[in-house]
N, CA, C and O atoms as a GROMACS GRO file, in nm:
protein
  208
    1UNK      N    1   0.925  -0.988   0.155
    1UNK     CA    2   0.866  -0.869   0.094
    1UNK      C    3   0.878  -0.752   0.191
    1UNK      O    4   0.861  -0.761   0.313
    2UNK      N    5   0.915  -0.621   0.113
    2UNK     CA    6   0.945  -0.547   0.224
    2UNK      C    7   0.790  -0.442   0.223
    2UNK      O    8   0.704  -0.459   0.137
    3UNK      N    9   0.781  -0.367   0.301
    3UNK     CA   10   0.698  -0.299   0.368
    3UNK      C   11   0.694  -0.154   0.323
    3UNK      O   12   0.804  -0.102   0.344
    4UNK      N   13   0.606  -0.069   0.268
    4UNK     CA   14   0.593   0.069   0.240
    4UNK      C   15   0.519   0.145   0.310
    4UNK      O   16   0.416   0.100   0.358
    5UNK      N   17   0.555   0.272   0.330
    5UNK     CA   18   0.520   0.383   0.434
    5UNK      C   19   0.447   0.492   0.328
    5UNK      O   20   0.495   0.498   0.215
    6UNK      N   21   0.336   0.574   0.362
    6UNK     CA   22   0.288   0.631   0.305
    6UNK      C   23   0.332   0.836   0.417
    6UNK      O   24   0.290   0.900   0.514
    7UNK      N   25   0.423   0.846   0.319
    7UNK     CA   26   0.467   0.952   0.378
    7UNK      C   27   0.382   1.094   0.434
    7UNK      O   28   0.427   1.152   0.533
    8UNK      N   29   0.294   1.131   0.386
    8UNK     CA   30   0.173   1.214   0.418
    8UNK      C   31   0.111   1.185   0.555
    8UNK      O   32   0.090   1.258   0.651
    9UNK      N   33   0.089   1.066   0.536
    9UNK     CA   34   0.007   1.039   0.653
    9UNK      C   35   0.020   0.859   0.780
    9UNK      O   36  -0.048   0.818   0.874
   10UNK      N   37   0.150   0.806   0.706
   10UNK     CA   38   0.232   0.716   0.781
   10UNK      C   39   0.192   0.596   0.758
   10UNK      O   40   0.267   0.505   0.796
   11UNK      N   41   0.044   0.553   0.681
   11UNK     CA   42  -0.017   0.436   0.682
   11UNK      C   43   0.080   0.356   0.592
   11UNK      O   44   0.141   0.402   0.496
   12UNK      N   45   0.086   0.186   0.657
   12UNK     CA   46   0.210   0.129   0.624
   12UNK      C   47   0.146   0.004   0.542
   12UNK      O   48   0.068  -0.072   0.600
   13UNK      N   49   0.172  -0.010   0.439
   13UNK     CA   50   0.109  -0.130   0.353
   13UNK      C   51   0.225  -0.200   0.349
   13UNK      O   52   0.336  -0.178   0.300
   14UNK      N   53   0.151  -0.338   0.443
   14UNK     CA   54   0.229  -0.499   0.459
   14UNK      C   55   0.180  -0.588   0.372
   14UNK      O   56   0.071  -0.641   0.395
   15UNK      N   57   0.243  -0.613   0.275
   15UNK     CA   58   0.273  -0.678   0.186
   15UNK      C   59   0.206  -0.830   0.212
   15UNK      O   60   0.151  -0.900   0.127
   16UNK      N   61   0.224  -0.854   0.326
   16UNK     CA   62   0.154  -1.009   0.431
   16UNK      C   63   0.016  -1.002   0.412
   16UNK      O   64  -0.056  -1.095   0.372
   17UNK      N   65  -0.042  -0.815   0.463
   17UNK     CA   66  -0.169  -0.822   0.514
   17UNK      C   67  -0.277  -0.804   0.390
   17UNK      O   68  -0.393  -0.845   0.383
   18UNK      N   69  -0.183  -0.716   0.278
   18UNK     CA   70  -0.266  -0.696   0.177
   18UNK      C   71  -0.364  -0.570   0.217
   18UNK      O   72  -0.378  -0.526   0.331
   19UNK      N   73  -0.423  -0.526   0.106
   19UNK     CA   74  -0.575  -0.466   0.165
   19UNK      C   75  -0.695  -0.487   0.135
   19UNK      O   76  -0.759  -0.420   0.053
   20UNK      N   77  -0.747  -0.604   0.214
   20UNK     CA   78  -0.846  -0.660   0.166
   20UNK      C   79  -0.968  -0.639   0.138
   20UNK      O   80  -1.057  -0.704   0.084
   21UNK      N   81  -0.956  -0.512   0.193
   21UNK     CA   82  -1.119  -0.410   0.231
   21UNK      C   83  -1.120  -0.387   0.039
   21UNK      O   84  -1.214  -0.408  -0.037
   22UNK      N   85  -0.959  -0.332   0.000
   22UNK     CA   86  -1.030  -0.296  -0.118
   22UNK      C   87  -0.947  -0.378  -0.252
   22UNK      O   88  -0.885  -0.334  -0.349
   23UNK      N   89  -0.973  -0.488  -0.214
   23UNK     CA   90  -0.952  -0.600  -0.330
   23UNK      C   91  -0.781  -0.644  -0.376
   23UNK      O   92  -0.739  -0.695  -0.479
   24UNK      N   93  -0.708  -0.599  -0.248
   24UNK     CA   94  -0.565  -0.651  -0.275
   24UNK      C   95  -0.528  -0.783  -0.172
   24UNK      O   96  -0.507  -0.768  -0.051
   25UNK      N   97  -0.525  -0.895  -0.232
   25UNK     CA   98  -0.513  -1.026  -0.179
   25UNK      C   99  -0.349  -1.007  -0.032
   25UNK      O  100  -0.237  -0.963  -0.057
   26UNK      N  101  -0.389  -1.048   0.080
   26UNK     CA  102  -0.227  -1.123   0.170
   26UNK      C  103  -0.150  -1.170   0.029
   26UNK      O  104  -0.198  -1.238  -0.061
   27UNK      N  105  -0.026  -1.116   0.037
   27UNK     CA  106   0.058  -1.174   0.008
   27UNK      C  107   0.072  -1.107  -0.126
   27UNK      O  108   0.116  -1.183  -0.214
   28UNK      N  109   0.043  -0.970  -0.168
   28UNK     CA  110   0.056  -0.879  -0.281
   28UNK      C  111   0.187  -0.807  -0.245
   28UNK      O  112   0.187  -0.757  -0.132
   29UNK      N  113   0.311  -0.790  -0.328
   29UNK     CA  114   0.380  -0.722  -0.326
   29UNK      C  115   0.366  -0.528  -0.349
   29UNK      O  116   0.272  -0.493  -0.420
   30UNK      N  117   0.422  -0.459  -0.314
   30UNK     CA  118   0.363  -0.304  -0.318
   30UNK      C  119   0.382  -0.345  -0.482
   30UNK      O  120   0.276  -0.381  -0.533
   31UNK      N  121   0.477  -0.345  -0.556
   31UNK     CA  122   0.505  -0.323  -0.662
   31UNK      C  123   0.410  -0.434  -0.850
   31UNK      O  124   0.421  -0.441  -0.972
   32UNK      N  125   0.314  -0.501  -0.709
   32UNK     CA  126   0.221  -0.512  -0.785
   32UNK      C  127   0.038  -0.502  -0.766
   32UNK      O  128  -0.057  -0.564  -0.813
   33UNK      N  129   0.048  -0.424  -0.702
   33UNK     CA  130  -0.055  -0.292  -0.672
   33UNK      C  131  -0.110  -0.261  -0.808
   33UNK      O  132  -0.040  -0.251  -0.908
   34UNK      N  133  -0.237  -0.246  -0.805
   34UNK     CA  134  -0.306  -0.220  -0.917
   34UNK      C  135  -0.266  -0.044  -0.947
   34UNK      O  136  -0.212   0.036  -0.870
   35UNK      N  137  -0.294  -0.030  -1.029
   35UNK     CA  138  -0.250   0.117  -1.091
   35UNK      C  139  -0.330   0.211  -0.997
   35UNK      O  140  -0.282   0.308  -0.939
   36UNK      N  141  -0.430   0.178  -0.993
   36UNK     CA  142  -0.539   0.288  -0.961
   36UNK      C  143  -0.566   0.294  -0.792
   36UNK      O  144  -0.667   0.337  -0.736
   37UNK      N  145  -0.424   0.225  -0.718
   37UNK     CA  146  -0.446   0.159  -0.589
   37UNK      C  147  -0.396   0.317  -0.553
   37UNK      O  148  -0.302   0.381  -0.600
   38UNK      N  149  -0.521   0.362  -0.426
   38UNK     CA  150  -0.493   0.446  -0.338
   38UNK      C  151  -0.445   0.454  -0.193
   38UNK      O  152  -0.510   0.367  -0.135
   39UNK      N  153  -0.381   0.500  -0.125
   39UNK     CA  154  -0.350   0.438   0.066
   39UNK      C  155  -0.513   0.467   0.101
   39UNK      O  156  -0.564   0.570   0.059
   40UNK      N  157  -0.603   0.354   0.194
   40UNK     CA  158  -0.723   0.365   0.250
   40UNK      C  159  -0.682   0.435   0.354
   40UNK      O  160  -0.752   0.398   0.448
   41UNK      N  161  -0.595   0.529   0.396
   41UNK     CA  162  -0.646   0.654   0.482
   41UNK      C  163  -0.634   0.801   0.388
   41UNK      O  164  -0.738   0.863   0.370
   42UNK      N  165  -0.569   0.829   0.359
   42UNK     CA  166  -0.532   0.977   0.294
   42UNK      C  167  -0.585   0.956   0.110
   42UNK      O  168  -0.633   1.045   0.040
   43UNK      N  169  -0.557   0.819   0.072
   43UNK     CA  170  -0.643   0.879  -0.062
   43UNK      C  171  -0.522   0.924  -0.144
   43UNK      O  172  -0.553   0.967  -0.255
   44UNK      N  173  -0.416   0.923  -0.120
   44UNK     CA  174  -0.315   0.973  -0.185
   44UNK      C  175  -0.242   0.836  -0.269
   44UNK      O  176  -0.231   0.728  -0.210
   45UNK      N  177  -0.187   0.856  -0.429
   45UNK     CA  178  -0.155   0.735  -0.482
   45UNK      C  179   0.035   0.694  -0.472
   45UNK      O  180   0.125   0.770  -0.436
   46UNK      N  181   0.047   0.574  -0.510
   46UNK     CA  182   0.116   0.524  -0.463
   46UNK      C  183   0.274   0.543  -0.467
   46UNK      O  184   0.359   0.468  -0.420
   47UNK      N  185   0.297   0.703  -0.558
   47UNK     CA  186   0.380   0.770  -0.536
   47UNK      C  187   0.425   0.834  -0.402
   47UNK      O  188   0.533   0.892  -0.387
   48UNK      N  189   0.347   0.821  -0.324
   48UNK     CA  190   0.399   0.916  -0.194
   48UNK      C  191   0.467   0.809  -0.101
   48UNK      O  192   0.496   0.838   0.015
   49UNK      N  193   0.489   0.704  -0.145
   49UNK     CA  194   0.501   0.596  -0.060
   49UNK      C  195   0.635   0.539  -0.052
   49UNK      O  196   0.668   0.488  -0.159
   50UNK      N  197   0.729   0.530   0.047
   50UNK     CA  198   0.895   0.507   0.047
   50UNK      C  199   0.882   0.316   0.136
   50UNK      O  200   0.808   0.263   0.219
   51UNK      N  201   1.006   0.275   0.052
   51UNK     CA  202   1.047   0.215   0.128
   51UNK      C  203   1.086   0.150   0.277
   51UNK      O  204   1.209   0.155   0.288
   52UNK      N  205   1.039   0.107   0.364
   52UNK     CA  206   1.043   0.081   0.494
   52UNK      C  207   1.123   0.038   0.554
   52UNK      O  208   1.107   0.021   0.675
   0.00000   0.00000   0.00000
């Protein structure tokens, strides 16, 4: 699974680590990210976010 960069503000969602703080299990692919999933630093949705 590859790795996404949140271009605004650089925070990198690993696919391994998940984000567990806000209900996305280790081992979630970016591309199945809940709709309403924001980056937990900037708040910005998951359009701003490129390939790694």
């Amino acid at each position: 699974m590859e790795s996404y960069v949140c271009g605004p503000c650089g925070y990198v969602y690993d696919p391994a680590v998940g984000d567990p703080e806000h209900g996305v299990a280790p081992g979630t692919p970016f591309e199945a990210l809940p709709d309403g999933w924001v980056c937990p630093i900037c708040g910005l949705g998951k359009e701003v976010f490129e390939k790694q």
